[in-house]
C-alpha positions in Angstrom: 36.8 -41.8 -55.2 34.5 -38.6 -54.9 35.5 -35.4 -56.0 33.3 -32.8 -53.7 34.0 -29.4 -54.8 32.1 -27.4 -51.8 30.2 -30.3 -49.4 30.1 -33.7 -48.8 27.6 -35.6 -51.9 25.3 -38.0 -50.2 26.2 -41.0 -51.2 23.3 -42.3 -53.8 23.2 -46.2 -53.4 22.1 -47.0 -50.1 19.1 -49.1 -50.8 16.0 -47.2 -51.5 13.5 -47.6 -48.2 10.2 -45.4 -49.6 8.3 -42.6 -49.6 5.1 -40.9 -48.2 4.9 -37.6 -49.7 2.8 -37.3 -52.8 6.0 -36.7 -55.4 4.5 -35.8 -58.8 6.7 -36.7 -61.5 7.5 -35.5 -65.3 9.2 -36.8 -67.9 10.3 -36.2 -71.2 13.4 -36.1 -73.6 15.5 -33.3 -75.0 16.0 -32.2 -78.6 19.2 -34.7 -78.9 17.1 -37.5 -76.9 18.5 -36.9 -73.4 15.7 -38.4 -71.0 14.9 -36.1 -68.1 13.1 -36.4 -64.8 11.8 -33.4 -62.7 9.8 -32.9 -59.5 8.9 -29.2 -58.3 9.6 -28.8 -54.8 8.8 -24.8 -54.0 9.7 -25.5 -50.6 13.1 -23.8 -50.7 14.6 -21.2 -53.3 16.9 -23.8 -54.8 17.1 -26.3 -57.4 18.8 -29.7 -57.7 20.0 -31.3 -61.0 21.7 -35.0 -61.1 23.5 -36.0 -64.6 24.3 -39.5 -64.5 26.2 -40.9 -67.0 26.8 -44.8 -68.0 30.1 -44.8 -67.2 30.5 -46.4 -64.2 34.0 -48.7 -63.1 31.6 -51.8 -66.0 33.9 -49.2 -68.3 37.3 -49.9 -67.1 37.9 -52.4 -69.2 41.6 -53.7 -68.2 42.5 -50.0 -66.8 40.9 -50.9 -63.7 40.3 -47.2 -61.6 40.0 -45.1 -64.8 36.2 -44.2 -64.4 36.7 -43.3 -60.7 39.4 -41.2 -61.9 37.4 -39.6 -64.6 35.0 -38.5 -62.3 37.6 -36.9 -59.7 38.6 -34.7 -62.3 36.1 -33.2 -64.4 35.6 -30.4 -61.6 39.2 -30.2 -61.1 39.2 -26.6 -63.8 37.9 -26.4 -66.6 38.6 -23.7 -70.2 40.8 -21.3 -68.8 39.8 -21.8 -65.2 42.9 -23.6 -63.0 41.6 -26.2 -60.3 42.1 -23.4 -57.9 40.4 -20.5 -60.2 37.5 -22.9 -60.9 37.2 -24.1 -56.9 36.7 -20.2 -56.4 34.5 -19.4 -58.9 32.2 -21.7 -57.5 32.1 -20.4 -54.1 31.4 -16.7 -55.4 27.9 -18.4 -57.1 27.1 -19.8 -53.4 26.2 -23.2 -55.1 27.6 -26.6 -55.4 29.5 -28.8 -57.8 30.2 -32.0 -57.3 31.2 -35.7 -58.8 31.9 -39.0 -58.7 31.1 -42.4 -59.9 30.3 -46.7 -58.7 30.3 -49.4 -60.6 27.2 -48.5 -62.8 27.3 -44.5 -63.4 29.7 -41.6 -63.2 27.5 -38.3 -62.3 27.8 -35.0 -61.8 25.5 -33.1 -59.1 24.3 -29.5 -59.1 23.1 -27.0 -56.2 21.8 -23.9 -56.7 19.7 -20.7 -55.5 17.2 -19.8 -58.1 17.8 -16.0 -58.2 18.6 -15.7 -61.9 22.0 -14.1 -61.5 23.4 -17.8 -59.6 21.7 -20.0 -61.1 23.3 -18.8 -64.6 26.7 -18.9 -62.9 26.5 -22.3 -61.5 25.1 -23.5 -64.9 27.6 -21.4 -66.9 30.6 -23.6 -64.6 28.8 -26.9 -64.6 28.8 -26.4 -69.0 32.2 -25.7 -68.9 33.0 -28.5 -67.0 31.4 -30.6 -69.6 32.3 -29.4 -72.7 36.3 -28.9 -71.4 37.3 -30.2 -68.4 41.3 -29.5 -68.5 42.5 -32.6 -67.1 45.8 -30.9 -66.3 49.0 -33.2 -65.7 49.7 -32.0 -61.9 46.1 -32.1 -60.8 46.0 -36.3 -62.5 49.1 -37.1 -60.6 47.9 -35.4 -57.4 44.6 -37.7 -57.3 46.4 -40.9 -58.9 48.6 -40.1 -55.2 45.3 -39.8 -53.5 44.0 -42.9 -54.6 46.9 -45.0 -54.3 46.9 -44.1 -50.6 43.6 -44.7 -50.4 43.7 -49.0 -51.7 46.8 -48.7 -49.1 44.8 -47.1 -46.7 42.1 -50.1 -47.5 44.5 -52.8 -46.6 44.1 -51.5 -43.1 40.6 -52.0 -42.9 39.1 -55.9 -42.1 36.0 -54.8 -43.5 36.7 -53.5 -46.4 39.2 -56.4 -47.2 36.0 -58.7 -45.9 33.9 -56.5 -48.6 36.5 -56.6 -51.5 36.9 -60.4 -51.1 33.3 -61.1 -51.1 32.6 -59.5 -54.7 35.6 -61.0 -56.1 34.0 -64.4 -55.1 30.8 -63.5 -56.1 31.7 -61.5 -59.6 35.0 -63.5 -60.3 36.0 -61.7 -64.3 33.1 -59.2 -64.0 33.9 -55.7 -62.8 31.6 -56.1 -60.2 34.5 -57.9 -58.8 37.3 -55.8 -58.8 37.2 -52.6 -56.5 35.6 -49.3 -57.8 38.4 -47.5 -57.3 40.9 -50.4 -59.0 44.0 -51.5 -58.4 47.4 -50.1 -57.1 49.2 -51.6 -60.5 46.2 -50.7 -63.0 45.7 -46.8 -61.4 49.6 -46.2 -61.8 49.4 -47.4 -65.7 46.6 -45.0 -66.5 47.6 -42.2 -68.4 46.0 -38.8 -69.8 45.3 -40.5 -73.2 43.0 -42.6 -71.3 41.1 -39.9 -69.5 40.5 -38.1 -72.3 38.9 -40.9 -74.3 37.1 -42.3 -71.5 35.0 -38.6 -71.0 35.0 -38.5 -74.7 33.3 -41.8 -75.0 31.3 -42.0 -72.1 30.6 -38.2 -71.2 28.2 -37.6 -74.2 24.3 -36.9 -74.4 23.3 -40.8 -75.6 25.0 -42.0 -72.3 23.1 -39.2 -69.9 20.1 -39.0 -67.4 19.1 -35.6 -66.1 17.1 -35.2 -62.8 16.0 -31.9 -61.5 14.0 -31.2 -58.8 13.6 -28.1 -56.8 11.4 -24.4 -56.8 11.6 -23.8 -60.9 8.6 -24.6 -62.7 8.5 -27.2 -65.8 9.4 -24.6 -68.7 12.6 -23.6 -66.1 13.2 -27.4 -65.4 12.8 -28.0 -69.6 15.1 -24.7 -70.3 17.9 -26.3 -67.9 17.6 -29.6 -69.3 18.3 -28.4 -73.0 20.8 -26.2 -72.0 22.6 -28.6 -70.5 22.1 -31.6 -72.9 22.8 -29.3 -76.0 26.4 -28.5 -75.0 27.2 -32.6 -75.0 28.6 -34.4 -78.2 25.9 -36.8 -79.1 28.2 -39.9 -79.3 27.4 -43.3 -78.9 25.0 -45.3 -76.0 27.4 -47.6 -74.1 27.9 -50.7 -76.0 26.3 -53.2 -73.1 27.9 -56.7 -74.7 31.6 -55.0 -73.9 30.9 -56.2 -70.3 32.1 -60.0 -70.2 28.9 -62.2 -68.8 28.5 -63.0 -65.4 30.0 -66.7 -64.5 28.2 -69.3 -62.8 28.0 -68.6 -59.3 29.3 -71.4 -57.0 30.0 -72.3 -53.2 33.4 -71.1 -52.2 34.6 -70.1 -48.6 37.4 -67.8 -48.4 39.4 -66.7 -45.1 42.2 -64.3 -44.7 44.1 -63.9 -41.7 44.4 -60.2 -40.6 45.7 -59.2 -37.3 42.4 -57.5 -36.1 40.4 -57.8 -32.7 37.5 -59.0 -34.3 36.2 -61.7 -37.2 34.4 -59.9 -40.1 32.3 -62.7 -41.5 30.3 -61.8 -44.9 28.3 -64.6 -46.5 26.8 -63.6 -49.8 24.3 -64.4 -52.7 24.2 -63.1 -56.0 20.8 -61.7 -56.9 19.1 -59.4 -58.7 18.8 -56.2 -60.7 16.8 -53.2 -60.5 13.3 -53.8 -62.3 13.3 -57.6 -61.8 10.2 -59.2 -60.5 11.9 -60.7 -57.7 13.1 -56.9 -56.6 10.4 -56.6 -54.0 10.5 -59.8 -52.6 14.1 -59.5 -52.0 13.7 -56.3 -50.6 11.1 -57.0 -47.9 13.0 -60.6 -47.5 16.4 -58.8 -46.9 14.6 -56.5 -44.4 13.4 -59.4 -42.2 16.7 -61.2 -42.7 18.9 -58.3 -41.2 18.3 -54.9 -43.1 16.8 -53.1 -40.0 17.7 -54.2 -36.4 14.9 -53.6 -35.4 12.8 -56.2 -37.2 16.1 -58.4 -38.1 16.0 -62.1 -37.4 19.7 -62.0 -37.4 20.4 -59.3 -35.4 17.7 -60.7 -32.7 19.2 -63.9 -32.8 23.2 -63.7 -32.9 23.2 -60.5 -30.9 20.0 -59.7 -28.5 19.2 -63.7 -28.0 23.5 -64.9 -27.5 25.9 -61.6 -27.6 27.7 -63.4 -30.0 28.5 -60.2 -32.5 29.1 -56.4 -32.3 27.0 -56.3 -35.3 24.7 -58.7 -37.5 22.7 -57.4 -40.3 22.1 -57.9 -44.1 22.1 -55.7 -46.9 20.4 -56.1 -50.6 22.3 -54.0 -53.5 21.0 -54.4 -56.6 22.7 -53.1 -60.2 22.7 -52.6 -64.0 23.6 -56.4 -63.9 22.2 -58.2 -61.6 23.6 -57.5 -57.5 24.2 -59.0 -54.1 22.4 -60.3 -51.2 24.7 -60.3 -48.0 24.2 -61.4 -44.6 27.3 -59.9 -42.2 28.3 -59.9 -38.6 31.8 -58.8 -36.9 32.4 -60.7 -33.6 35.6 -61.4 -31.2 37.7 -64.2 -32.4 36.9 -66.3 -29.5 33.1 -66.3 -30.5 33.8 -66.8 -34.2 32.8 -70.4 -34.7 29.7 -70.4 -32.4 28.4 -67.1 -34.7 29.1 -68.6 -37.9 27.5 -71.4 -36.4 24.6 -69.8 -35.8 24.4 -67.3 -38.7 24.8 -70.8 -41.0 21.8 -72.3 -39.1 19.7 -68.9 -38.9 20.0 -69.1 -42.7 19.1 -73.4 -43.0 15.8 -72.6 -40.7 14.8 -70.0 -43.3 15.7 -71.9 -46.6 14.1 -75.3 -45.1 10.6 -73.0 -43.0 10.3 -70.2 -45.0 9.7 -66.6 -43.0 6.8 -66.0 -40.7 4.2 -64.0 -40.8 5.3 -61.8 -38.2 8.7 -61.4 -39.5 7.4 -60.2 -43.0 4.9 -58.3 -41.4 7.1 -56.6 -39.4 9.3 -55.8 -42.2 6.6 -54.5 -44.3 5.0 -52.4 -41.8 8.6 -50.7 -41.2 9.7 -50.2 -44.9 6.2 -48.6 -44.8 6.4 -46.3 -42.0 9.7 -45.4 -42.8 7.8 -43.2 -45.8 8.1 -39.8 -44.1 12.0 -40.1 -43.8 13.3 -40.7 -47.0 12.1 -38.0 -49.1 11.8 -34.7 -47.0 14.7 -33.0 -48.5 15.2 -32.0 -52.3 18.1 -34.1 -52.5 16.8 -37.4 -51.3 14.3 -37.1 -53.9 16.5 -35.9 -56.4 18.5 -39.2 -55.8 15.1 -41.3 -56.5 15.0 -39.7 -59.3 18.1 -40.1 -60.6 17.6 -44.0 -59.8 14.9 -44.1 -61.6 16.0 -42.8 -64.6 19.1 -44.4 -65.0 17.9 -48.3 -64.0 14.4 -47.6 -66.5 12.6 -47.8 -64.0 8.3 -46.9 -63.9 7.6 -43.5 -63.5 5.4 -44.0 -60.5 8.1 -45.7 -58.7 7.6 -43.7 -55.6 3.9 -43.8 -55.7 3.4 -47.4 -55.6 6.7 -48.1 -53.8 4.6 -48.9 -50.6 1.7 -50.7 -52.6 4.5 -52.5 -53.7 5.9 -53.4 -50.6 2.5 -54.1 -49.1 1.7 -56.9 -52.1 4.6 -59.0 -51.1 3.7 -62.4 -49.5 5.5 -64.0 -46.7 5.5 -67.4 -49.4 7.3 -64.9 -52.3 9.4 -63.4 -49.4 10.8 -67.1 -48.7 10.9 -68.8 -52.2 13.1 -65.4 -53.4 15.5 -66.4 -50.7 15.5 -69.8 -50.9 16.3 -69.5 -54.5 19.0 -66.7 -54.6 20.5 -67.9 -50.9 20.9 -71.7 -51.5 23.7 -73.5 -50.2 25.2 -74.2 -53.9 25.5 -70.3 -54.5 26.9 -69.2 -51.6 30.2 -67.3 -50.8 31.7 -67.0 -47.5 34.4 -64.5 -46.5 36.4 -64.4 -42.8 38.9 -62.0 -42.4 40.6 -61.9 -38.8 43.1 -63.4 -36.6 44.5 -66.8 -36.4 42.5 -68.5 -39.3 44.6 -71.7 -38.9 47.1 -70.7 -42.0 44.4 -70.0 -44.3 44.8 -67.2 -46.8 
């Protein structure tokens, strides 16, 4: 669930492509030992800040939902300021505050002017909703409604059952496996108690990363990031042996009949996490595999070379604990054997040859030259940033992203995937109709 006060947040974990423009990037640490990012950007006369905080749904515990609901409700009022009072108050600052939360962080997100007068008032309502967010009764049943309508609303969607399944074979006991936004059962047995000691826990400075980028210059950007960071309890960092160890992965095939048009089909890996050695490799091997149609192997050969699928792609989404690697395609039901067939032997070729030169050069050269796109805007870069600070990762991510990219051999590209993709570690989801009385 996402809680957007006055726009639509950009969702933060698509997987990062790169960068061209020359993005110089400081770092220090606050007073109480909050870590802090910052970019200047004096393009426009506004500033972006990111807080992201380890608590992500790996903090549910059994009370699976309660993070996601955390994070719906921390801008729902705040002190004496109602939902409604609080909703307006914004709006009179002409900036934005907004939340939400995935399986690794919860974060709160920040837009402002930098005339003195709004940025104090957006600060002075972004504090607030730190230090006392009011959690009120009504406004916790209202989104514990929303959300329940929302898993229902899910059971609609092939897709997102074919997703849902997937990481529950992949992750099994792990929260990676259960949905972000939990259960029907689990949401409906959360209480206030629980809210409140989830922010209290989770919500403090220990468990915080602070990006800011935008037209203030490093003593504004140092200024924000103490005021901020000095309102926050100091607490306790996130205990990282609470989350239960991933299980062995294994070979499993899962279908479930759902009275849809079309097949989803969703065969997965797990793989890696952010900062691994392998990161690269996978990267620029998920982008010949499928991650950009036009350099995809898959999509060239289920869709352009047989019309066998609507859709055929891959997708590489890596976490605090390891992630996914996920080869897809959605296709008629009458076409469903012969594309499985051939997604099955698309991905034997590669295990058994290895890519080719052209397909990892191809996928190089358009992670590459896809530099000038991804960070053109303060937020996009503010969403690096906020990456990078919360997985650890170098400081000069973006400047040797493409260096990075460029170092990766077409023999790593194919022993990455022929490790993380073998036969033995793979999970296979159908969802559609008439699956023979399968699940």
């Amino acid at each position: 669930m996402k809680n957007c006060v006055a726009a639509i947040l950009m969702s933060f974990f698509v997987l990062p492509l790169c960068v061209s423009a020359k993005v110089e990037v400081k770092s220090w640490s606050t007073e109480n030992n909050v870590s802090v990012l910052y970019a200047q950007v004096p393009t426009l006369e506004m500033v972006d800040v990111y807080l992201a905080f380890d608590a992500g749904s790996t903090r549910d515990g059994t009370k699976y939902g309660l993070s996601n609901l955390v994070s719906a409700l921390i801008l729902q009022g705040a002190g004496e300021l109602k939902v409604d009072e609080f909703n307006e108050a914004i709006g009179l600052t002409g900036g934005i505050l907004s939340s939400g939360s995935n399986s690794d962080m919860g974060y709160i997100k920040m837009r402002s002017l930098t005339e003195t007068a709004n940025l104090e008032a957006v600060m002075r309502l972004l504090k607030l909703a730190l230090s006392s967010p009011r959690f009120d009764n009504s406004d916790i049943d209202r989104l514990v409604a929303r959300t329940l309508t929302g898993i229902e609303f899910k059971k609609q969607s092939p897709a997102a059952v074919a997703r849902d399944k997937l990481y529950a074979g992949l992750f099994a006991a792990h929260p990676y496996g259960s949905p972000h936004e939990g259960f029907a059962e689990s949401v409906k047995s959360i209480t206030r108690g629980d809210i409140t000691n989830f922010f209290k826990e989770f919500y403090v400075a220990k468990n915080l990363n602070i990006a800011i980028v935008g037209a203030v210059d490093l003593e504004q950007a140092k200024a924000m990031a103490e005021d901020i960071s000095s309102i926050l309890v100091s607490g306790m960092r996130a205990d990282k042996s609470v989350v239960p160890p991933l299980e062995k992965a294994r070979n499993d095939l899962i279908k479930r009949e759902f009275p849809s048009i079309q097949s989803h089909i969703r065969v997965g890996a797990r793989s890696v996490e952010r900062g691994h050695p392998d990161y690269f490799p996978l990267l620029v091997a998920n982008h010949a595999l499928g991650g950009n149609s036009l350099v995809s192997i898959l999509f060239r050969s289920i869709r352009e070379e047989r019309g066998l699928a609507y859709s055929a792609y891959s997708y590489f989404s890596p976490k605090s604990n390891g992630g996914s690697l996920v080869a897809a395609l959605q296709t008629d039901r009458g076409n469903q054997e012969e594309a499985l067939s051939v997604l099955d032997s698309s991905l034997e070729k590669l295990r058994l040859g290895g890519f080719s030169d052209r397909d990892i050069a191809s996928a190089k050269d358009n992670l590459m030259r896809g530099f000038p796109l991804r960070v053109d805007t303060n937020a996009e870069i503010l969403n690096y940033l906020a990456m990078i600070g919360f997985y650890r990762l170098p400081i000069d991510y973006l400047e040797t992203f493409a260096e990075n990219v460029g170092q990766v051999t077409r023999a790593e590209a194919s022993r990455v995937f022929k490790r993380y993709f073998s036969p033995e570690k793979l999970v296979t989801v159908i969802v559609g109709p008439n699956l023979d009385g399968d699940e």
